[in-house]
C-alpha positions as CSV (number, residue, x, y, z in Angstrom):
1,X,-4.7,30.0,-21.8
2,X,-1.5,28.9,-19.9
3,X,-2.2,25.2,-18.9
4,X,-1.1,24.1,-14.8
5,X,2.0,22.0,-14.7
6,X,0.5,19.6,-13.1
7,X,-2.7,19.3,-15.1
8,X,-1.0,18.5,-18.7
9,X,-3.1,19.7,-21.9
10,X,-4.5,16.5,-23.0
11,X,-4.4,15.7,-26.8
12,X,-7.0,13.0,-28.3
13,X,-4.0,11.4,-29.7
14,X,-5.3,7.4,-30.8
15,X,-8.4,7.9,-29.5
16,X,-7.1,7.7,-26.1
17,X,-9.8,9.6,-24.5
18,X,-12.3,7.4,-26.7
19,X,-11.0,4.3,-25.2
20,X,-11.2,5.3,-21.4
21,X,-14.6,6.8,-21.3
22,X,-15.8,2.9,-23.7
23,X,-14.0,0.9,-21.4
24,X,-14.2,2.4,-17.6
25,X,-16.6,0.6,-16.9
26,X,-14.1,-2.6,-17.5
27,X,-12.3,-1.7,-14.4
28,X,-14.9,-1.9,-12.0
29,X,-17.1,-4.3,-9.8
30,X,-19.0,-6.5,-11.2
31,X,-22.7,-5.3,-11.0
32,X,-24.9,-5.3,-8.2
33,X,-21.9,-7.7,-6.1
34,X,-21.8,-4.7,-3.0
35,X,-25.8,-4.6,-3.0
36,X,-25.1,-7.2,-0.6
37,X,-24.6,-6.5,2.6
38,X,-22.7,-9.1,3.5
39,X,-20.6,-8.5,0.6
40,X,-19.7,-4.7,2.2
41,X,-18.8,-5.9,4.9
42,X,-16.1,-8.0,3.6
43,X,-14.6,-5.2,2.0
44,X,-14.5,-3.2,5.0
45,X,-12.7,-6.1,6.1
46,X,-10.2,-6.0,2.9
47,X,-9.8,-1.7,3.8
48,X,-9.1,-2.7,7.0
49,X,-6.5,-5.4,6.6
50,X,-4.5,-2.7,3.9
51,X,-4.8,0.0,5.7
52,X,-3.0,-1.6,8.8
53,X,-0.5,-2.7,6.4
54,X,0.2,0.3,4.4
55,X,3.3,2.4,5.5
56,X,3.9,5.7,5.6
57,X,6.8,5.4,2.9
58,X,4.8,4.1,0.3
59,X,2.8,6.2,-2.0
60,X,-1.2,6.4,-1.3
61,X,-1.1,5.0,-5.2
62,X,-0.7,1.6,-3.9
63,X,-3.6,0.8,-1.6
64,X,-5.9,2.2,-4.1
65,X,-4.8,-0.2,-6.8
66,X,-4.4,-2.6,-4.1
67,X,-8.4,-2.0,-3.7
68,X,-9.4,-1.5,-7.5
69,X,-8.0,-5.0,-8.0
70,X,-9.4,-6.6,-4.6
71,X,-12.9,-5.3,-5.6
72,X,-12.7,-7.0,-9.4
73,X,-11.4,-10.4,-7.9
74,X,-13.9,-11.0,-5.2
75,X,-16.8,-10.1,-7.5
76,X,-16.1,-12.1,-10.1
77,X,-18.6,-15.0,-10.0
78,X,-16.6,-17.7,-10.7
79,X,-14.2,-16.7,-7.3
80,X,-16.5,-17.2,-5.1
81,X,-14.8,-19.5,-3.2
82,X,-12.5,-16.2,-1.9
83,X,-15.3,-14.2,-0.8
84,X,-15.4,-15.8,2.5
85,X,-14.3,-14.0,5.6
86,X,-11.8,-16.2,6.4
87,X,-10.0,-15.8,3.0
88,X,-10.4,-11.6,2.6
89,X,-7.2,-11.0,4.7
90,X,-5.1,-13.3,2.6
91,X,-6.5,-12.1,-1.1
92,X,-6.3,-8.1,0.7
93,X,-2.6,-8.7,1.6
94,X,-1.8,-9.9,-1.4
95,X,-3.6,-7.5,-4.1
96,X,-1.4,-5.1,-2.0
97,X,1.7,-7.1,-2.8
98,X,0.9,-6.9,-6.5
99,X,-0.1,-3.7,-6.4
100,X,3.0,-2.8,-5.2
101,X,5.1,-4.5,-7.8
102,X,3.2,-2.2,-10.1
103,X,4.5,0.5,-8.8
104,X,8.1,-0.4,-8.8
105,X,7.9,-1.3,-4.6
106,X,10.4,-4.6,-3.6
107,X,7.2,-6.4,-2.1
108,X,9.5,-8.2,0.1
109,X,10.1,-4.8,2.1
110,X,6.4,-4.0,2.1
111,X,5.6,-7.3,3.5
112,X,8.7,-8.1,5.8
113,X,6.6,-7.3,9.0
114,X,3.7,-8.9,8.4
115,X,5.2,-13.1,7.5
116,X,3.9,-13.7,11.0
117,X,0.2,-13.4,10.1
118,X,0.7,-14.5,6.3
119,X,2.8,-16.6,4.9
120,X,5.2,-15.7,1.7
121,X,4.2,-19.1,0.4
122,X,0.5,-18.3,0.8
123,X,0.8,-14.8,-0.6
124,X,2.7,-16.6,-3.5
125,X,0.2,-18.8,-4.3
126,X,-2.6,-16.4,-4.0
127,X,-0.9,-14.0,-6.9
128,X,-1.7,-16.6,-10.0
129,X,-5.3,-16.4,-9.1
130,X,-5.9,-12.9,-9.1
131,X,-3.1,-12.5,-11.9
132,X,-5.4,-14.2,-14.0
133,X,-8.7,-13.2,-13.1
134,X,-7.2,-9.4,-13.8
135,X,-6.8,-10.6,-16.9
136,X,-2.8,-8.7,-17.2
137,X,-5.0,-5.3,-16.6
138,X,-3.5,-4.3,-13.6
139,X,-2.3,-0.8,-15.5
140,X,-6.4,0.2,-14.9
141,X,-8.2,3.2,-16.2
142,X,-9.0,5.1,-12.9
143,X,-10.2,8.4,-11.8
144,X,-7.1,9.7,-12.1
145,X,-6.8,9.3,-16.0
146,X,-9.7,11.7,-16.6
147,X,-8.3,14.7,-14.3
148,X,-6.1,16.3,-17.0
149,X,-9.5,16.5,-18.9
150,X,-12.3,18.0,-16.3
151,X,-9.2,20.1,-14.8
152,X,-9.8,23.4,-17.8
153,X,-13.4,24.2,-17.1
154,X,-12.0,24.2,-13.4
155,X,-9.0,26.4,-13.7
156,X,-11.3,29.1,-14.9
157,X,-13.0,28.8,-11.8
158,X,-9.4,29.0,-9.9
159,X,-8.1,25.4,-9.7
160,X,-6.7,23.2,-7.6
161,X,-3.6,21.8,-7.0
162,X,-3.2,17.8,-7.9
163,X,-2.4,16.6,-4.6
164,X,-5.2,17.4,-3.2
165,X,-7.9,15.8,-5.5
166,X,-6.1,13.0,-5.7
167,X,-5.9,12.8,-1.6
168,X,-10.2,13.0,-2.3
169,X,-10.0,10.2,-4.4
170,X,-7.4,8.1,-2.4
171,X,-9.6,8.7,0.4
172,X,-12.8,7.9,-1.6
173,X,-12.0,4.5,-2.6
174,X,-11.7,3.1,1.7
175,X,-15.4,4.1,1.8
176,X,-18.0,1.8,0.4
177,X,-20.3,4.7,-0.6
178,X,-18.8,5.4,-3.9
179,X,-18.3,1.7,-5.5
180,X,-20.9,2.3,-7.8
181,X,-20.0,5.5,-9.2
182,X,-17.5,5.2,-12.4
183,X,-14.1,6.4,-12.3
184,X,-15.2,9.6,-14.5
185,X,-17.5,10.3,-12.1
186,X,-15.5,10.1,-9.5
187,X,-12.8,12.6,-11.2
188,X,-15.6,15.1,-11.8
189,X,-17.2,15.0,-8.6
190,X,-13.7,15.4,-7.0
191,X,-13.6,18.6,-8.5
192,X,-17.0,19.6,-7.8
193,X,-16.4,18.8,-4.0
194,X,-13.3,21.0,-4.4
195,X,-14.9,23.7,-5.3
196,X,-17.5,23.8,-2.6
197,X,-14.6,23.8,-0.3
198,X,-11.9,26.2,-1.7
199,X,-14.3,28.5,-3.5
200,X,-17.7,28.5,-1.8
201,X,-19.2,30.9,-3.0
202,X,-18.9,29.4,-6.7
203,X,-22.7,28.6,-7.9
204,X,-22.2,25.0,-8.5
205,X,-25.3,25.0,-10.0
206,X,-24.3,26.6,-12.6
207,X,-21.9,24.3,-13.4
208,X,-23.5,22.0,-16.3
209,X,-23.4,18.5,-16.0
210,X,-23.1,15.8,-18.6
211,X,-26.5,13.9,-19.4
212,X,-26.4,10.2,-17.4
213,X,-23.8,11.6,-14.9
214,X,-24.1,11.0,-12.0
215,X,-22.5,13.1,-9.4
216,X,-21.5,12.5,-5.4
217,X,-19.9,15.5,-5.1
218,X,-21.8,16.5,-1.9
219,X,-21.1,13.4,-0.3
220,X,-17.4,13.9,-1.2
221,X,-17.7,16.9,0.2
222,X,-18.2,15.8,3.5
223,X,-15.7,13.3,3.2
224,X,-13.1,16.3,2.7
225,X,-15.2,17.6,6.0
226,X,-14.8,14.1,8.2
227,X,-10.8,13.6,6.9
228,X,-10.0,17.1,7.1
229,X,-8.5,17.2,3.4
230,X,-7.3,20.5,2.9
231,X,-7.8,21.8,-0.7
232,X,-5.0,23.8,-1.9
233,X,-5.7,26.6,-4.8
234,X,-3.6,26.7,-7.6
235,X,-1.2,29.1,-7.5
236,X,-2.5,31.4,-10.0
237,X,-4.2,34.7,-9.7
238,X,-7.8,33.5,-9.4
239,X,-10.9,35.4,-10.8
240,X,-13.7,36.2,-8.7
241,X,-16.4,34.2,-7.8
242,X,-19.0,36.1,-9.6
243,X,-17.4,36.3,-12.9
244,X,-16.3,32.6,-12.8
245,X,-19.8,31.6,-12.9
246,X,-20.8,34.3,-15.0
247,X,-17.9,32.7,-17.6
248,X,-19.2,29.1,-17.0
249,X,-22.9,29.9,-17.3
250,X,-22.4,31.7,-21.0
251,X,-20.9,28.3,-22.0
252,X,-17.8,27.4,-19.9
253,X,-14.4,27.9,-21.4
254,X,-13.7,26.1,-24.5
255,X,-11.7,23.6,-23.2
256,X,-14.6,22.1,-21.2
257,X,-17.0,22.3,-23.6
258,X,-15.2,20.7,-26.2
259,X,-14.8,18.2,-23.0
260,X,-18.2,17.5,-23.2
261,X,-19.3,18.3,-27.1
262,X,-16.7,14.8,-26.8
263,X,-17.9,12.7,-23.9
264,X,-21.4,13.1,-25.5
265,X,-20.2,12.1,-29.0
266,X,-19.1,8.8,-27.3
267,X,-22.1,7.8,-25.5
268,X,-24.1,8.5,-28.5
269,X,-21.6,6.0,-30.1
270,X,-22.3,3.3,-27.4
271,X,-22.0,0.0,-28.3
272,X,-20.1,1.1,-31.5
273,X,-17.1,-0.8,-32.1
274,X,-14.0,0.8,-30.5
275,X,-10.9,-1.5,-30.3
276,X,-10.0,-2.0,-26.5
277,X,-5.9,-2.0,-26.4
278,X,-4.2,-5.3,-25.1
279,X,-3.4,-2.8,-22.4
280,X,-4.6,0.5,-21.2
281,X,-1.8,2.4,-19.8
282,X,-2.7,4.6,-16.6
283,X,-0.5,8.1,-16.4
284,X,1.9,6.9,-13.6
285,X,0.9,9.2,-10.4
286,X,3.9,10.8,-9.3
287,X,4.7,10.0,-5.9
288,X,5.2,13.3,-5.0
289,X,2.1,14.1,-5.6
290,X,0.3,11.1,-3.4
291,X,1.9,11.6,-0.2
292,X,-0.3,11.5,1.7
293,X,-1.6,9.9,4.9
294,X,-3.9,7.3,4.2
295,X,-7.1,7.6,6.2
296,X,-8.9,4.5,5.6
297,X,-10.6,3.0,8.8
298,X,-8.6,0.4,10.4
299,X,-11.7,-1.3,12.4
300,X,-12.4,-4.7,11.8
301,X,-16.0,-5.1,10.7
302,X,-18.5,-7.8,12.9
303,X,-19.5,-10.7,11.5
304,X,-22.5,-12.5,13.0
305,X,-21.2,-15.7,14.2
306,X,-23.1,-18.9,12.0
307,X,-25.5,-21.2,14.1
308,X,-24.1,-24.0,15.3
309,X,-26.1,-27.0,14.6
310,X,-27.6,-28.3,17.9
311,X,-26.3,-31.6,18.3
312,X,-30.1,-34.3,18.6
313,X,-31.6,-35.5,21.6
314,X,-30.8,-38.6,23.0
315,X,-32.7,-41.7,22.3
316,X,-33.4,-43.6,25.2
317,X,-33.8,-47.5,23.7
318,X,-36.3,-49.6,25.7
319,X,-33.3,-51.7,27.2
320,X,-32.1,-49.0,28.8
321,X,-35.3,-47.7,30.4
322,X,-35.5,-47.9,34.1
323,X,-38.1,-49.5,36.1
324,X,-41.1,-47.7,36.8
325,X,-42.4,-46.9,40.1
326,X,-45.3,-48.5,41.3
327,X,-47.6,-45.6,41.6
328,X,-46.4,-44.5,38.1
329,X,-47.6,-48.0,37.2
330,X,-51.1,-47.7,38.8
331,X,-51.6,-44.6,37.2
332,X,-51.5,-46.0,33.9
333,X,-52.9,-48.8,34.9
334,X,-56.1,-46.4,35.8
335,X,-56.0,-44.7,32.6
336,X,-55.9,-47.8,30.5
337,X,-58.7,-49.1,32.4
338,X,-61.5,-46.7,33.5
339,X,-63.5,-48.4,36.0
340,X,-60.6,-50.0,38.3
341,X,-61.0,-49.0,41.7
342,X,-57.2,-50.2,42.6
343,X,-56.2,-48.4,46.1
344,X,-55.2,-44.9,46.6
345,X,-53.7,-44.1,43.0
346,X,-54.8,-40.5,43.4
347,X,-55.6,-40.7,40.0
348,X,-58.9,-39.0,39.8
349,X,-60.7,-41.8,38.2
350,X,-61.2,-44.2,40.9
């Protein structure tokens, strides 16, 4: 079978494909930190802040490493101290600023216009801090390292062109909906959601799915829906519908099931040993293949202002009471002393 251009035939060469399926996990949250609600709303605030300073001449690449590494720093339980609403904006701008240096960008031209809001000397020494917490792994394993290997089960189907699954994930990652799911996941479901697009009629049922994977292809779907991401088919004489799923039901092409005869190998071999490289180098996206608009909301979350404390009630020291009046005196005079008959107290008791 002819491979696409722009999906490369991907040989297991090192145990490459070994390494990213052991280790994606590596490059995510920590566990459990967005089950806070408080906690999503702080990285709405960090999509926010990038979106509004993202520009249109810099790849979509960048604010989605600019997120991968804002979403390891801030749930990292010894930074605490950064996950406060007043610091997001600073640690946002500046994972954007690294991200960018990544990707070849002079950060001084990306930042320029916005000085006036942060300062180079805070972005500056924000960068150690997150440098180090990212331990020197800011070349990540992503959903975009497993899209050469879902894309030949697909291209039986029809395909795709690479642009637009990686505008889905792009997209994806400015939504808080899909933090949990693992960059594999998120590759596979990009091209389930795909499909329900560009080739409807395709029985995605009939699809199989590994065991343990979890998919959000619907809800990717509608994402495509919301954002109006247009999937482009490969250009390709496609086979119809019916005979697709007729191919993929008696046992998928052979590149996808030797796919998955290999992802299953390695979760069988969880918790094996498998070396972890110093560093795991991401295929570099092509720029001309992310651009795209990015379509991240640029809304400000609310946060519920803290109670002040209410400042205590005045004491009123005896020296500074003032005089009683007479018939406040009589009163308790009466009330001290049952039987006194003094003169019209109104008291009730005389």
């Amino acid at each position: 079978m002819a491979f696409d251009p722009e999906f490369k035939p991907e040989p297991n060469v090192d145990g490459a494909a070994d390494v990213r399926f052991a280790f994606e996990t590596n490059f995510m949250p920590s566990p459990n930190f967005y089950d806070n609600p408080l906690n999503r709303k702080l990285r709405k605030l960090a999509v926010s802040v990038i979106a509004k300073h993202w520009k249109t001449d810099i790849d979509a690449f960048v604010p989605y490493l600019a997120m991968n590494y804002f979403d390891r720093f801030v749930s990292s339980k010894s930074e605490k101290e950064y996950s406060a609403v007043d610091k997001v904006p600073l640690v946002a701008i500046t994972c954007l600023a690294i991200a960018a240096s990544m990707r070849g960008i002079f950060v001084d031209s990306l930042l320029k216009d916005i000085y006036e809001d942060f300062s180079y000397g805070a972005i500056e020494e924000m960068k150690p801090p997150i440098n180090n917490k990212l331990d020197h792994k800011k070349n990540l394993v992503t959903p975009f390292s497993f899209l050469n290997h879902y894309y030949p089960g697909f291209r039986r189907i029809g395909g795709f062109k690479r642009r637009c699954i990686n505008e889905i994930i792009v997209q994806a990652q400015g939504e808080d909906n899909f933090i949990g799911y693992t960059p594999s996941e998120i590759a596979f479901s990009s091209f389930l959601a795909a499909t329900r697009k560009a080739y409807p009629r395709m029985n995605l049922h009939s699809i199989k799915i590994q065991d343990g994977m979890r998919c959000c292809d619907e809800e990717l779907f509608h994402l495509c829906e919301k954002k109006g991401i247009v999937i482009e088919k490969a250009g390709m004489e496609t086979t119809s519908s019916s005979s697709a799923t007729a191919a993929i039901r008696q046992g998928k092409s052979d590149e996808l099931a030797a796919d998955e005869i290999e992802l299953e190998r390695l979760r069988r071999a969880k918790g094996k040993a498998v070396a972890e490289p110093d560093m795991i180098s991401e295929e570099e996206a092509p720029n001309r293949l992310m651009n795209f608009h990015l379509l991240w909301p640029t809304d400000e979350p609310v946060f519920e202002k803290e109670p002040t404390e209410v400042p205590p009630m005045d004491i009123v020291h005896p020296e500074t009471t003032q005089p009683e009046s007479e018939v406040v005196r009589k009163n308790k005079h009466c009330l001290e002393v049952p039987s006194c008959n003094c003169c019209n107290c109104n008291c009730n008791i005389c």
